[in-house]
TORPA-4810 file (N, C-alpha, C, O; in nm, 3 decimals):
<nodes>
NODE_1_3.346_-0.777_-4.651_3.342_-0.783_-4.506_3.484_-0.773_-4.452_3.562_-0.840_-4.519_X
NODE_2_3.525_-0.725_-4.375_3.632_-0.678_-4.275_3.636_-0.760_-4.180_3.550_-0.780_-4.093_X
NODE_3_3.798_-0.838_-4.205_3.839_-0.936_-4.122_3.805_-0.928_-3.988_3.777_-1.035_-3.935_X
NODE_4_3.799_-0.819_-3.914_3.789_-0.734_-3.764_3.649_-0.784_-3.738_3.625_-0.836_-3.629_X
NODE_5_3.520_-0.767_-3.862_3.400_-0.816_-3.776_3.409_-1.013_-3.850_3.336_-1.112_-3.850_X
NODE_6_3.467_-0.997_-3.873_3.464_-1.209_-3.860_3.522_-1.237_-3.738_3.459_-1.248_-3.633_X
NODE_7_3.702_-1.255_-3.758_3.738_-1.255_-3.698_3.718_-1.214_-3.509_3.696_-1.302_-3.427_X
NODE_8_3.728_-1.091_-3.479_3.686_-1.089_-3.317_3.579_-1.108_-3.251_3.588_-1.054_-3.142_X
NODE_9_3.441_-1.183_-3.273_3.361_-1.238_-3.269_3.426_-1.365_-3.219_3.410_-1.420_-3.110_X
NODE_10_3.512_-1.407_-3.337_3.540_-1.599_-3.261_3.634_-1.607_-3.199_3.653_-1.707_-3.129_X
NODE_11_3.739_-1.488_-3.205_3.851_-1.522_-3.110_3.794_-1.456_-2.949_3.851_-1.477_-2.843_X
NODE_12_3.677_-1.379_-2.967_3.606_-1.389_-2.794_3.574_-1.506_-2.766_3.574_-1.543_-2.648_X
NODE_13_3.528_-1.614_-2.901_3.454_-1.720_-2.810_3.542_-1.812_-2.812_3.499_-1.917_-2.765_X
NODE_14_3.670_-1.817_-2.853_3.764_-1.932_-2.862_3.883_-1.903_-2.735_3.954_-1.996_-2.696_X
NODE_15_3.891_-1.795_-2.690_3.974_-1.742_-2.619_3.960_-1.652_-2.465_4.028_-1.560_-2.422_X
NODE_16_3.872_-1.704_-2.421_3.823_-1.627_-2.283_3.907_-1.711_-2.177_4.008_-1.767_-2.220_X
NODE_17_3.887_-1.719_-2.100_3.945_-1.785_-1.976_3.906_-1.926_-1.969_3.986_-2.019_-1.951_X
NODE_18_3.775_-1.938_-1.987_3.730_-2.109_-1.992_3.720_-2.144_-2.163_3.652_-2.237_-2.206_X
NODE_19_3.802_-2.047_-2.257_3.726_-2.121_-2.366_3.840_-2.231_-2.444_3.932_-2.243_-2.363_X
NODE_20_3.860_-2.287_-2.525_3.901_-2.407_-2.558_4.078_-2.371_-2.593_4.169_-2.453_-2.591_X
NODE_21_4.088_-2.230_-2.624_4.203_-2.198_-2.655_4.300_-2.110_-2.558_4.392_-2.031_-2.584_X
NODE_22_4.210_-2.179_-2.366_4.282_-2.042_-2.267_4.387_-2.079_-2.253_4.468_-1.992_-2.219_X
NODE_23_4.450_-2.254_-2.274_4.564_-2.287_-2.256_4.644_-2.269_-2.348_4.741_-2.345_-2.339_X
NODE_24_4.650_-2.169_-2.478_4.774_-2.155_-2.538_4.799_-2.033_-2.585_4.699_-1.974_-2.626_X
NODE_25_4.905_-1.973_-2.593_4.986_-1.835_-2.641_5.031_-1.840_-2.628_5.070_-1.936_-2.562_X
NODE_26_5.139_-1.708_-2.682_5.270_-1.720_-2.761_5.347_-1.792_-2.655_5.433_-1.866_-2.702_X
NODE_27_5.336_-1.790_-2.484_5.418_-1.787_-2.457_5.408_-1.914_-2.338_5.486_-1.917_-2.242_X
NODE_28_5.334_-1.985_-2.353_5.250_-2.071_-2.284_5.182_-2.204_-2.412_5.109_-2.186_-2.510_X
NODE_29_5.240_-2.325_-2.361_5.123_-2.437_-2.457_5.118_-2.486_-2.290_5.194_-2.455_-2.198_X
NODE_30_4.999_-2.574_-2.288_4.982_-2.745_-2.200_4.856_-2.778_-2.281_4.751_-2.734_-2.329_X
NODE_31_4.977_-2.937_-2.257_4.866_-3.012_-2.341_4.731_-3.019_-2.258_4.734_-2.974_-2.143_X
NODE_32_4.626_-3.065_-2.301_4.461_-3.092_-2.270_4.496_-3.204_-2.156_4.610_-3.250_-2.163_X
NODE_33_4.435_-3.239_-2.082_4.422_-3.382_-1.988_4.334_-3.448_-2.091_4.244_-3.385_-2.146_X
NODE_34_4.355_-3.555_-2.114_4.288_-3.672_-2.159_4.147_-3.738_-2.136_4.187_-3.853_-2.117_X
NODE_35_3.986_-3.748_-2.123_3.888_-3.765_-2.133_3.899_-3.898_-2.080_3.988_-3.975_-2.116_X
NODE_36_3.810_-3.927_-1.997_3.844_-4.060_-1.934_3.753_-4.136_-2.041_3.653_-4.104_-2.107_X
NODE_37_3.832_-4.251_-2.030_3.779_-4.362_-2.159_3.700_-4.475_-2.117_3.753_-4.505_-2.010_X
NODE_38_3.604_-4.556_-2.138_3.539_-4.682_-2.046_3.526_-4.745_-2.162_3.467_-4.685_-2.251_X
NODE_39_3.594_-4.922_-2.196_3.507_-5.005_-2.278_3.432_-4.962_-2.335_3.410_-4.841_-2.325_X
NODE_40_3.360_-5.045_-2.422_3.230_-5.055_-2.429_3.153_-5.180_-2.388_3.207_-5.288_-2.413_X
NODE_41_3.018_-5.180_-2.320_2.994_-5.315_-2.259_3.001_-5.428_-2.390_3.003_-5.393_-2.509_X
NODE_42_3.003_-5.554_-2.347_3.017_-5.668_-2.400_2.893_-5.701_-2.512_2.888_-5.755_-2.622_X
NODE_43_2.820_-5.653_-2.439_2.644_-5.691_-2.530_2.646_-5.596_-2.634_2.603_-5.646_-2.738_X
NODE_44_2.686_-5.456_-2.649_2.689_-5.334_-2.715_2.807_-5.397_-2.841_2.772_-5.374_-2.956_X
NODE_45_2.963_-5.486_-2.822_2.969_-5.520_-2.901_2.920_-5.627_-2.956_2.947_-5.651_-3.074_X
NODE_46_2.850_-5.701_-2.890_2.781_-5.852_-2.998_2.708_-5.796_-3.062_2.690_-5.876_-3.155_X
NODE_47_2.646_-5.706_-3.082_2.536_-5.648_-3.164_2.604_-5.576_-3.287_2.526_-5.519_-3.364_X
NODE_48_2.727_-5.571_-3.314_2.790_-5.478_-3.390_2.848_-5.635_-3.520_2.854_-5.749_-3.473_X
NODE_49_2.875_-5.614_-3.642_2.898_-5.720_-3.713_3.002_-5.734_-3.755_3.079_-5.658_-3.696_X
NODE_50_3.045_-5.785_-3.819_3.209_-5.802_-3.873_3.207_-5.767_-3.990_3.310_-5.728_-4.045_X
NODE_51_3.077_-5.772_-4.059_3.079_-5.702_-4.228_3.047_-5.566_-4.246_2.956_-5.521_-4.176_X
NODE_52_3.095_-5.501_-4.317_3.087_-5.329_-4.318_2.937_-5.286_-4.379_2.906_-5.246_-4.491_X
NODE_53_2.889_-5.299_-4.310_2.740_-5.246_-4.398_2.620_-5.355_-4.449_2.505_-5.329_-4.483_X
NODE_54_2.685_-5.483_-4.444_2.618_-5.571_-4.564_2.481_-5.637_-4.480_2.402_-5.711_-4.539_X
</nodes>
């Protein structure tokens, strides 16, 4: 198989305008903005244990 049909297949889908890689080339990086983060509620951790599995 010929790198040309692997390859340009994923660099259409990795590299369009909205796709995950529009913010970087040769001549251009920015970093990502950061995913807003929330706790987790209080009850969600009491339910979780202190022993790994047991």
């Amino acid at each position: 198989m010929c790198w040309r049909h692997h390859l340009d297949p994923h660099l259409a889908a990795l590299s369009p305008e909205y796709g995950p890689f529009n913010r970087c080339g040769p001549d251009k990086h920015h970093d990502p903005t950061p995913l807003p983060v929330q706790p987790a509620p209080a009850e969600v951790l009491a339910q979780l244990t202190d022993d790994a599995g047991s």
